[in-house]
C-alpha positions in Angstrom: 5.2 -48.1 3.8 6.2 -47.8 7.5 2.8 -45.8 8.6 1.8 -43.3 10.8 4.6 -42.3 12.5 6.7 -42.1 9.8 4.7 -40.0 8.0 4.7 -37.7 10.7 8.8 -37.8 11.3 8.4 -36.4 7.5 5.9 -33.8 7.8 7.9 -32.2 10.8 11.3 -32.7 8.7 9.4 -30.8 5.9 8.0 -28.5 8.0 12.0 -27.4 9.2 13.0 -27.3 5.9 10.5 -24.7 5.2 11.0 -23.0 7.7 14.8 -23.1 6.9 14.3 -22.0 3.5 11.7 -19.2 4.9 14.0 -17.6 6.7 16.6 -17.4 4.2 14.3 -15.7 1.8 13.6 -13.0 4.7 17.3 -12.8 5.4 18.1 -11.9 2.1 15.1 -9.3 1.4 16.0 -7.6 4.8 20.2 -7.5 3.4 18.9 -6.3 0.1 16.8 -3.6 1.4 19.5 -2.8 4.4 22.3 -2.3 1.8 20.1 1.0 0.0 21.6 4.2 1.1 18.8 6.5 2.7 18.1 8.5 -0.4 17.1 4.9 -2.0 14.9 3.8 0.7 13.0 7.3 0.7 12.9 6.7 -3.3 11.0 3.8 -2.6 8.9 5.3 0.4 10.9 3.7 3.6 12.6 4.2 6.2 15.6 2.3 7.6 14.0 1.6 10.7 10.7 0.1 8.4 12.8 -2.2 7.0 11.8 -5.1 9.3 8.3 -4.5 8.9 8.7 -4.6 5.1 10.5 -7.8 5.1 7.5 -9.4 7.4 4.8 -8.0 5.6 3.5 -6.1 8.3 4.5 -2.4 7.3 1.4 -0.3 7.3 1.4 3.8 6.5 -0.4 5.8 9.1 -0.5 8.8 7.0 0.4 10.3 3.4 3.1 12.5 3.4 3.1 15.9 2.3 5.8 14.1 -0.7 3.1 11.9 -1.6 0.6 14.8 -3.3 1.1 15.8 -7.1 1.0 19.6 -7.5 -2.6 19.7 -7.8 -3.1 18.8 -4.1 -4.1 15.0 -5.0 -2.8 12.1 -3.6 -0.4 10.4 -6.3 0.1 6.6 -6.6 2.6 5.4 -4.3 3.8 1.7 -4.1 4.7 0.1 -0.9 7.2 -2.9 -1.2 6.2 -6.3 0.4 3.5 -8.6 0.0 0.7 -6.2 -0.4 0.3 -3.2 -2.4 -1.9 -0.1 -1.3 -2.5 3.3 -3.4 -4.2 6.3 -2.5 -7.6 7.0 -3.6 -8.1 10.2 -5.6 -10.6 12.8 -3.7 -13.9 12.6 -5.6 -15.0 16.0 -6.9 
């Protein structure tokens, strides 16, 4: 109705929501996660200081812990909490 440049005064207004909304979401998952006591956050296979990678999706394991073989010296499932989900492969006999 009013043309290009108003449609472009809307797409950055709806961009800032988004980002407003965004970064309310990743407050809240980085309070959540922040308000565990340490025995929770090792339940769920983090550490306090991984909690800001876990909120941005960027938390990676560098190596399995000696926690994360069953008894028969295989790796067991383990789920990491974010956007992606990773589990370690069983050894192929």
């Amino acid at each position: 109705m009013f043309g290009p440049p108003w449609n472009a005064i809307k797409r950055a207004f709806n961009a800032f929501v988004q980002g407003i909304a965004e970064a309310r979401r990743l407050r809240r998952a980085y309070d959540e996660l922040a308000g565990m006591s340490d025995p929770e956050l090792r339940d769920i296979g983090i550490s306090r200081a991984d909690i800001p990678a876990v909120v941005t999706g960027t938390y990676r394991r560098t190596q399995p812990r000696i926690s994360d073989f069953a008894s028969s010296g295989r790796p067991k499932r383990v789920a990491i909490a974010g956007p992606q989900r990773a589990t370690a492969r069983p050894r192929s006999r």
